[in-house]
C-alpha positions as CSV (number, residue, x, y, z in Angstrom):
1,X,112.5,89.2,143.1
2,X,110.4,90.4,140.6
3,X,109.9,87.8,137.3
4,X,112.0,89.3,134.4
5,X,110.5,90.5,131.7
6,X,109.0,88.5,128.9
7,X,107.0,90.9,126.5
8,X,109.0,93.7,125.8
9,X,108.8,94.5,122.3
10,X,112.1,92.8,120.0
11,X,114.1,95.6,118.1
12,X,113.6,94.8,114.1
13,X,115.5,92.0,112.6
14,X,118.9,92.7,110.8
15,X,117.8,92.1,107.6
16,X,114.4,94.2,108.3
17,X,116.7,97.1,108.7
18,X,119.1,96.3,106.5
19,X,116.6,96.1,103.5
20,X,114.8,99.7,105.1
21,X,118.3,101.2,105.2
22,X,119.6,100.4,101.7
23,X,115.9,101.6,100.0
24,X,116.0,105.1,102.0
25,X,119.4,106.2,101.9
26,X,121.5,104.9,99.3
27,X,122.6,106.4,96.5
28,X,123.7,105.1,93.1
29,X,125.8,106.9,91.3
30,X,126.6,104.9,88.3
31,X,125.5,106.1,84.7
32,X,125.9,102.4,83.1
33,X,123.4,100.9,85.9
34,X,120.9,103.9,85.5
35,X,121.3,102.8,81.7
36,X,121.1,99.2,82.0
37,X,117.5,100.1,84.0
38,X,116.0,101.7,81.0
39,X,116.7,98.7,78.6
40,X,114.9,96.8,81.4
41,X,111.8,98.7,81.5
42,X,111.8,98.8,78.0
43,X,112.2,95.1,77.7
44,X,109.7,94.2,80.6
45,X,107.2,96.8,78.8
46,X,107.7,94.8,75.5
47,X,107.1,91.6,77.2
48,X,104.1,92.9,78.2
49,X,103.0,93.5,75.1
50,X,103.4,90.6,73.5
51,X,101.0,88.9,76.3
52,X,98.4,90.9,75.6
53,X,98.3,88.9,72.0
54,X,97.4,86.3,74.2
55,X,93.7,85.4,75.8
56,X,94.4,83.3,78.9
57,X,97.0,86.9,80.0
58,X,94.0,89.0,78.6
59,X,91.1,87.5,80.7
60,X,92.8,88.2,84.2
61,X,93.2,91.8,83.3
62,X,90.9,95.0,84.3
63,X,89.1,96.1,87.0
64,X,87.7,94.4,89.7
65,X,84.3,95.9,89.2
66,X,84.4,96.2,85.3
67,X,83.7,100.1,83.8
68,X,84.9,101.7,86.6
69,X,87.6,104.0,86.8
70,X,89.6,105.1,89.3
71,X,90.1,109.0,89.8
72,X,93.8,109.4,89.5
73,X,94.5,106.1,89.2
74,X,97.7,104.2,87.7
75,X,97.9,103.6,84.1
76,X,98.3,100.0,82.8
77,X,100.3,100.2,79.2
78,X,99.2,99.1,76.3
79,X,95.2,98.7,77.1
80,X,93.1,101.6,78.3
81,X,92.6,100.8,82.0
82,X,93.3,102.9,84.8
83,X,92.7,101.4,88.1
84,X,93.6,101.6,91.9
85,X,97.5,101.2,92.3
86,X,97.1,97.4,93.6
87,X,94.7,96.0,91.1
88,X,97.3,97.9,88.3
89,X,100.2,96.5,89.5
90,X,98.4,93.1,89.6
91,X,97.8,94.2,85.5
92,X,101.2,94.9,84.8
93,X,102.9,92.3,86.4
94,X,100.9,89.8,85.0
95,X,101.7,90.9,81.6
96,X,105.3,90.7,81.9
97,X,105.5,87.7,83.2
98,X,103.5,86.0,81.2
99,X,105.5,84.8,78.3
100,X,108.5,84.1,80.4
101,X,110.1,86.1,78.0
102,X,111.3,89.1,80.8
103,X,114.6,89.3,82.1
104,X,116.3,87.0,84.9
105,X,118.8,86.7,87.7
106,X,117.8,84.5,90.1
107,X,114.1,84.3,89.4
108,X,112.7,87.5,87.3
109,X,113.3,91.1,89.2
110,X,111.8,92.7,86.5
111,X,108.8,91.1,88.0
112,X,108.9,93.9,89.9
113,X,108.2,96.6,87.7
114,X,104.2,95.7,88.1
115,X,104.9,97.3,91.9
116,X,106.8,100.0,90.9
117,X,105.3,101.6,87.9
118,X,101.5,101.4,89.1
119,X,103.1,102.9,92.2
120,X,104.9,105.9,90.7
121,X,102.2,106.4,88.3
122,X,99.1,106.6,91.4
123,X,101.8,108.9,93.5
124,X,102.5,111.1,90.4
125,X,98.7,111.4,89.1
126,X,98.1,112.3,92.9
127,X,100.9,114.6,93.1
128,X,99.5,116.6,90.5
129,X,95.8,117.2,91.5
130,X,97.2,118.8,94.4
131,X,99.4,121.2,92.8
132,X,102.7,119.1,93.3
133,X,105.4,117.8,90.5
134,X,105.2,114.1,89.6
135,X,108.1,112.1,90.1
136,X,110.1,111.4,87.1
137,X,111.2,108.4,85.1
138,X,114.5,108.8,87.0
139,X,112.9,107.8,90.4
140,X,111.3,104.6,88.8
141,X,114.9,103.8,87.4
142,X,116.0,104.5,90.9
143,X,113.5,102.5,92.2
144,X,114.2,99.1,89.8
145,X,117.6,99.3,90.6
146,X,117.1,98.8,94.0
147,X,114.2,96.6,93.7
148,X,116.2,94.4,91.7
149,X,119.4,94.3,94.3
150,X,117.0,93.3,97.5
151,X,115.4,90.5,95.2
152,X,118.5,89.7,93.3
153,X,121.0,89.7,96.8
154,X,118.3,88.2,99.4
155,X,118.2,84.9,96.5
156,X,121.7,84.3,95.9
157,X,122.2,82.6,99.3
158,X,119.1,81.8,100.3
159,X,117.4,79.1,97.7
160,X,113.6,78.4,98.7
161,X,113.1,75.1,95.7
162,X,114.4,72.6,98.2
163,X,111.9,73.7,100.9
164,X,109.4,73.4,98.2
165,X,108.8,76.8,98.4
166,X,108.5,80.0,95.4
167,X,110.8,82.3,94.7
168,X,108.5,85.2,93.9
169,X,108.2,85.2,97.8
170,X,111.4,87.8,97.5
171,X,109.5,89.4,94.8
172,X,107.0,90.3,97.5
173,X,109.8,91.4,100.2
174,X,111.2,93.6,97.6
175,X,108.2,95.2,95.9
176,X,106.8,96.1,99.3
177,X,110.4,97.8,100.5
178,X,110.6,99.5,97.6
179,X,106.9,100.6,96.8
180,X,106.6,101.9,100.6
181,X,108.8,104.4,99.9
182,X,107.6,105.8,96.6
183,X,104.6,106.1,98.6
184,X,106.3,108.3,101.0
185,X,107.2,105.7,103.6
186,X,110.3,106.2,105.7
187,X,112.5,103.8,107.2
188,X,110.1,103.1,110.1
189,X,107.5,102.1,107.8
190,X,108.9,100.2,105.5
191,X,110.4,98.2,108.4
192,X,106.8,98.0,108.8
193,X,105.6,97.1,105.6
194,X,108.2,94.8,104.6
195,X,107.7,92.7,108.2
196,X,104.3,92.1,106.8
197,X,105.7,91.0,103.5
198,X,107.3,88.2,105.5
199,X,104.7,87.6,107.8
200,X,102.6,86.3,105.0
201,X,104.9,83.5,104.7
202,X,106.2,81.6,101.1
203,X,104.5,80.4,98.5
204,X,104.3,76.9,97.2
205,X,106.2,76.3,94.5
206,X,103.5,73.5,93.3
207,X,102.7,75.7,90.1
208,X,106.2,75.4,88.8
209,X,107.4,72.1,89.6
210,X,107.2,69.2,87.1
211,X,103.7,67.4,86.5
212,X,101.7,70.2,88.1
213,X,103.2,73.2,85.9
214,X,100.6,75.6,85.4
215,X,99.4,79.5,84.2
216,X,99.6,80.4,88.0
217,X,103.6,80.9,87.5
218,X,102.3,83.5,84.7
219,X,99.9,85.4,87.5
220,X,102.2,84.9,90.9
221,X,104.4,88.2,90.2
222,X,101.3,90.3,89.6
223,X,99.6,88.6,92.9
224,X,103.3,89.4,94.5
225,X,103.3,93.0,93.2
226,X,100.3,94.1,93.9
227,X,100.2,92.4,97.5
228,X,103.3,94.9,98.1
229,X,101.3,97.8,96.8
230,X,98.8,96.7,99.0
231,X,100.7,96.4,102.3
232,X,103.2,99.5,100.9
233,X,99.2,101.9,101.3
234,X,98.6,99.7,104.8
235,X,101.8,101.3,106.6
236,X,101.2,104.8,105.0
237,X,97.9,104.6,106.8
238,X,99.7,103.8,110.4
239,X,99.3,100.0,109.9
240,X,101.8,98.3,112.7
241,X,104.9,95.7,111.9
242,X,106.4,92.9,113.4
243,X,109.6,93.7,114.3
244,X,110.9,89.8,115.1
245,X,109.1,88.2,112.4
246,X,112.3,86.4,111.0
247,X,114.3,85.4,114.2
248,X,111.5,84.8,116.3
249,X,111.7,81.4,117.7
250,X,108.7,78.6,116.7
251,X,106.5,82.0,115.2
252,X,109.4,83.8,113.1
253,X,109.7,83.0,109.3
254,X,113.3,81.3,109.6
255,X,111.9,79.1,112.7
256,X,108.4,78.5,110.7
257,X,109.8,78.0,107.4
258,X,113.9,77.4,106.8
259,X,113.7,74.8,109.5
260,X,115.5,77.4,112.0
261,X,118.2,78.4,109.3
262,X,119.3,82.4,109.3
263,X,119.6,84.1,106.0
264,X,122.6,84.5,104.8
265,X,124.2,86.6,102.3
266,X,126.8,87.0,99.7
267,X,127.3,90.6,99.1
268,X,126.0,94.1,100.7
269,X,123.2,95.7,98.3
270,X,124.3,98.2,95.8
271,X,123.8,97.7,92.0
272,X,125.0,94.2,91.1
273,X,121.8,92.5,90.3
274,X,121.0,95.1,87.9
275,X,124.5,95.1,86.4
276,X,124.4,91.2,86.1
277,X,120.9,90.7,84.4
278,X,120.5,88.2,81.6
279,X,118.2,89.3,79.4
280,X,115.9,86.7,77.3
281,X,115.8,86.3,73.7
282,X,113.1,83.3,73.6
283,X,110.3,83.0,75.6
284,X,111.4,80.0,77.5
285,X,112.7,78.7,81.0
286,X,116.0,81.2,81.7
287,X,118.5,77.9,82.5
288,X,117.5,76.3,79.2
289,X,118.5,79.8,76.8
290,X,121.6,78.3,75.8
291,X,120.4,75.5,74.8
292,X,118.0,76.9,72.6
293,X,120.7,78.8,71.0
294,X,122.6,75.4,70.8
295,X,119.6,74.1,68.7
296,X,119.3,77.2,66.5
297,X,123.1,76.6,65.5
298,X,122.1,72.9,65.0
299,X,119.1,73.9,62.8
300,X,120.8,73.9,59.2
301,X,122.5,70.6,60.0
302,X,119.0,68.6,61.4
303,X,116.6,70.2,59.3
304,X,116.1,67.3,56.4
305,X,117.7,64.6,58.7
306,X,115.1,64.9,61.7
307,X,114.0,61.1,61.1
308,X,117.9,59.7,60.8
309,X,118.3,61.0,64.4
310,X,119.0,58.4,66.6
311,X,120.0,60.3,69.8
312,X,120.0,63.7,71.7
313,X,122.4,64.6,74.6
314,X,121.8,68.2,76.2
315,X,124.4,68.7,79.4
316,X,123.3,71.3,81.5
317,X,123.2,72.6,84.7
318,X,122.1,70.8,87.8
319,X,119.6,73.6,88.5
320,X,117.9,73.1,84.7
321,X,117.5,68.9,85.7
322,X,115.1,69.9,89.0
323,X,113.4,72.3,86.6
324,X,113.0,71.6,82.8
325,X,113.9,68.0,82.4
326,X,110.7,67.0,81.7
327,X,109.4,63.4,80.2
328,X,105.6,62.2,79.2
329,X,102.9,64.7,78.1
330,X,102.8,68.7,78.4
331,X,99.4,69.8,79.3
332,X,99.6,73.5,78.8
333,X,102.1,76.6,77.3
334,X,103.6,76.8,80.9
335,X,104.4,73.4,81.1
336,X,105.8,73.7,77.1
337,X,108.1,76.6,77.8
338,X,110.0,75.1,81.1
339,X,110.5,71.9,79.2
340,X,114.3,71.1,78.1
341,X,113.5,68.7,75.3
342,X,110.4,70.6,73.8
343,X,112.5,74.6,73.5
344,X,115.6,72.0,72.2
345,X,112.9,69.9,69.8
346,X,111.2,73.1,68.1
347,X,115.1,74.8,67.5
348,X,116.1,71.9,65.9
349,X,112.8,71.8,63.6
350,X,112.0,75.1,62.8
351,X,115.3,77.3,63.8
352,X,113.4,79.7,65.8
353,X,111.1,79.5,69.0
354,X,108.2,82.2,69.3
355,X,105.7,82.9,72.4
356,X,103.1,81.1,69.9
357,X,105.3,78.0,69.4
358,X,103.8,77.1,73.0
359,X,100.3,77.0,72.4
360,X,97.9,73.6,71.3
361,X,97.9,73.8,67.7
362,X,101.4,74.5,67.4
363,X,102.7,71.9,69.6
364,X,100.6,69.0,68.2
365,X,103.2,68.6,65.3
366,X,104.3,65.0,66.0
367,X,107.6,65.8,65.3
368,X,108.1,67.4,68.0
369,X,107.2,64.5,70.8
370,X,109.3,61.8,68.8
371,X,112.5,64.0,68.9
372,X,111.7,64.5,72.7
373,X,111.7,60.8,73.1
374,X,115.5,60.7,71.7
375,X,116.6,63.2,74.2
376,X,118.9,62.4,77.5
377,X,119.5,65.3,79.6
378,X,122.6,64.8,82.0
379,X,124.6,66.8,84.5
380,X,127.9,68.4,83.2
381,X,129.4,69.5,86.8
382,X,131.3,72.0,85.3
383,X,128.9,74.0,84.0
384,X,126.9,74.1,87.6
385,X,129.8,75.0,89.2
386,X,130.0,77.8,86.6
387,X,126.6,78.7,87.3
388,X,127.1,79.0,91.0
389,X,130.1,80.9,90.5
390,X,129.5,84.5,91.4
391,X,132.1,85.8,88.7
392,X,130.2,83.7,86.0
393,X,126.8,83.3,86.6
394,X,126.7,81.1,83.4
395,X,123.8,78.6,82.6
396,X,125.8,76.6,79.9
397,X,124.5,74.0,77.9
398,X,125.7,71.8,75.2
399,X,124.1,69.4,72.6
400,X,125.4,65.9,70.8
401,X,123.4,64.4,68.1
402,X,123.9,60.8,67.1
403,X,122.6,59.5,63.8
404,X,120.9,55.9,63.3
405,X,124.0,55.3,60.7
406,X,126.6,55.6,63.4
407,X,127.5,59.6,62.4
408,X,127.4,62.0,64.4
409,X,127.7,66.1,64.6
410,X,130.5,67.9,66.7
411,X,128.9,68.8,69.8
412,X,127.8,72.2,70.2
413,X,128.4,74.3,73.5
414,X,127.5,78.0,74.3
415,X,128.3,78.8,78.1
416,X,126.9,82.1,78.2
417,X,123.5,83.3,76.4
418,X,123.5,86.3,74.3
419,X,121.3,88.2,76.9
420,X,124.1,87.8,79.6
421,X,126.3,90.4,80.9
422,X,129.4,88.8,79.2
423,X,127.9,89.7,75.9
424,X,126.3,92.6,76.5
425,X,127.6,94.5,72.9
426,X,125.4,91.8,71.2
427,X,122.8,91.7,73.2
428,X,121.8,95.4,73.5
429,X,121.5,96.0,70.1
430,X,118.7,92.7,70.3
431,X,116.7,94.4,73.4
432,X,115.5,97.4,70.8
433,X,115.3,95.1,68.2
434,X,113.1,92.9,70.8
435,X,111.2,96.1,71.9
436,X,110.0,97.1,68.7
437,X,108.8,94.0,67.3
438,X,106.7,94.0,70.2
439,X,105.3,98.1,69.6
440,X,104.6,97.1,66.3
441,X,101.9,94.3,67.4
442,X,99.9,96.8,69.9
443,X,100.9,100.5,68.2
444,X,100.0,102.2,64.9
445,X,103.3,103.5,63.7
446,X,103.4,107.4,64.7
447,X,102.9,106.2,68.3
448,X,105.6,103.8,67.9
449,X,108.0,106.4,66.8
450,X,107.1,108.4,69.9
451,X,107.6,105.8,71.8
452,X,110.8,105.1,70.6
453,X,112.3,108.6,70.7
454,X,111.5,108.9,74.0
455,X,112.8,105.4,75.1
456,X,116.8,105.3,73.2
457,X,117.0,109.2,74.9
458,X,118.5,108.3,78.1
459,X,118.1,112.3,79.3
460,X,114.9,112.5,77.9
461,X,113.8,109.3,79.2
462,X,114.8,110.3,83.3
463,X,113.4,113.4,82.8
464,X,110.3,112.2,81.8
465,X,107.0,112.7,84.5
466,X,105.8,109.3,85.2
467,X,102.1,110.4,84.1
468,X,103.1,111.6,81.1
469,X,105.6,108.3,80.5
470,X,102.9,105.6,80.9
471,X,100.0,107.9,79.0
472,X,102.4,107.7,75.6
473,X,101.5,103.5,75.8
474,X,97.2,104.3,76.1
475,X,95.7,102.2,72.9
């Protein structure tokens, strides 16, 4: 008897063609989601921004070899840099992310706009040197929305913290599904592409976590982005994939890394991650919003008692404990901004909490370390069942002050921040505001007011060229 066979090639894991399936043929047909995506490239463009107000953002941005230019090469908005299509999306993912201040689900999709616009941008400059039309503004919105679903969907069941691992590993997975086929990719290569995305294993999540909290969480989108851009080009050019990479015993990514755990999911993909977004009003850890707002309520109340405080009691969510609960000295903005007590301390003082409010100078007011010392952050159960509820998706927080005189102030709850779906008729209305503030720091005001036309036109805005959309934001 002949041995049986032992090498023939494994057909592509489930969730390989699942992924490749969902990017190449499936259609969305709802007007709210394709209008939700245009807040969120406006919002994700704002955030960016605002970063670039900022050195340590500005000093990882440009070229790799500095003065040159790439012929047709992908615009990054808001500086005057056009580069190859990976080292772009490495620009403008970076930028969003940087504050923390960009929309969230579970991690950031809009993370994923670095990927996608330097994408479409390179593919439409390309597209018209040879004659072609460039894609529109409608195929980048296309393109969020289901970037945002294969990140959003692929996290909801699958949580990488406990492993010790990132979350902007599903960043990558996404970006490279979704870039590949702006490229021109079909199903077979981004089956491809995306089996390489996994290949390349998880990231630690050592730049995120507690004492060693660091600018890296600012950078590891655009390094996710533009890896997908890079490995989105690599299949184009007839670049192989590994079909088993998940399932494959001992080698495959579940074996290797989810100690021999499947994925598993909640939902198909269609548009509920878009639909479900929370955007961000304060540049600050997403599970602490709330709480902010909390402390901003508190604000008239504290203000000229700061010193009579005796205590500070902020239930959350048990997800907020592993991340912002946060005792002993903050070394840096990226440690500030996923601390509990210090977004809760500078509410209370000031009554507002700014992308600055993170740097030194700022956080060496004293007063801001002795409240910290006041503060107990506990569990409420409630509010993480609430927040694993699919139908909720709250991150609730509440805060009780106690005064050195026995007194005390009615405790003060918000279970839903004003960037989450549930309040979407308030929070709208703050994206623009949100976006404009940040044109009006990099844009003199008749660019602005282009800017702007374009942008609240939804028509106009999915009609736009790509080229022409991302030349309006050149300084």
């Amino acid at each position: 008897m002949a041995p049986a066979d032992t090498n023939t090639r494994p057909v592509p894991d489930q969730v390989l063609t699942d992924i490749a399936d969902y990017v190449a043929d499936y259609e969305i047909t709802s007007a709210e989601t394709y209008r939700a995506a245009r807040y969120c490239v406006m919002d994700a463009l704002g955030c960016a921004f605002e970063a670039l107000n900022f050195p340590e953002c500005t000093k990882l941005l440009g070229p790799i070899d500095a003065g040159y230019i790439y012929a047709h090469g992908a615009r990054v908005p808001g500086t005057r840099f056009q580069l190859d299509p990976v080292t772009a999306a490495f620009n403008i993912g970076t930028m969003i992310r940087w504050l923390d201040f960009n929309d969230a689900f579970s991690g950031h999709p809009s993370d994923n706009l670095g990927g996608v616009l330097a994408t479409a941008d390179y593919v439409s400059r390309k597209r018209m040197a040879e004659g072609k039309p460039a894609l529109t503004m409608r195929d980048v919105l296309t393109a969020l929305i289901k970037v945002y679903e294969i990140q959003g969907v692929l996290s909801l069941e699958n949580d990488f913290t406990p492993l010790g691992y990132d979350h902007i590993t599903l960043t990558k997975v996404a970006a490279t599904a979704v870039v590949t086929r702006l490229l021109g990719g079909n199903r077979d290569e981004i089956v491809n592409a995306v089996s390489n995305a996994w290949a390349d294993g998880p990231s630690l999540r050592i730049y995120r976590q507690g004492k060693n909290t660091g600018p890296r969480k600012s950078w590891a989108a655009g390094d996710a982005t533009s890896r997908a851009v890079w490995l989105g080009l690599m299949a184009l050019k007839g670049e192989m994939g590994y079909p088993g990479v998940l399932a494959t015993k001992t080698f495959g990514f579940c074996d290797a890394y989810l100690r021999g755990q499947p994925f598993r999911f909640q939902r198909p993909y269609g548009n509920y991650v878009l639909d479900n977004v929370v955007f961000k009003f304060v540049a600050a850890g997403n599970h602490g919003q709330t709480a902010v707002e909390c402390a901003f309520t508190l604000h008239p109340l504290v203000r000229d008692r700061l010193e009579d405080i005796a205590s500070i009691t902020i239930s959350s969510q048990k997800p907020l404990l592993s991340v912002m609960d946060k005792r002993g000295p903050l070394t840096n903005p990226a440690d500030r901004d996923h601390c509990a007590q210090y977004v809760v301390a500078v509410g209370l003082i000031h009554g507002k909490l700014n992308a600055e409010d993170f740097e030194d100078e700022f956080a060496a007011d004293p007063r801001i370390d002795r409240l910290r010392e006041k503060m107990t952050v506990v569990e409420e159960p409630r509010y993480t069942r609430d927040h694993l509820d699919p139908e909720k998706r709250s991150r609730a927080n509440a805060i009780e002050i106690c005064f050195k005189d026995g007194s005390s102030l009615p405790k003060v709850e918000v279970e839903y921040s004003i960037g989450h779906p549930r309040r979407r008729a308030e929070g709208l209305p703050m994206v623009e505001a949100k976006f404009r503030k940040h044109l009006a720091h990099r844009f003199p005001p008749k660019q602005q007011a282009a800017i702007l036309e374009l942008c609240m036109d939804q028509a106009r805005f999915e009609a736009a060229p790509v080229n022409e959309f991302t030349d309006r934001f050149v300084i």
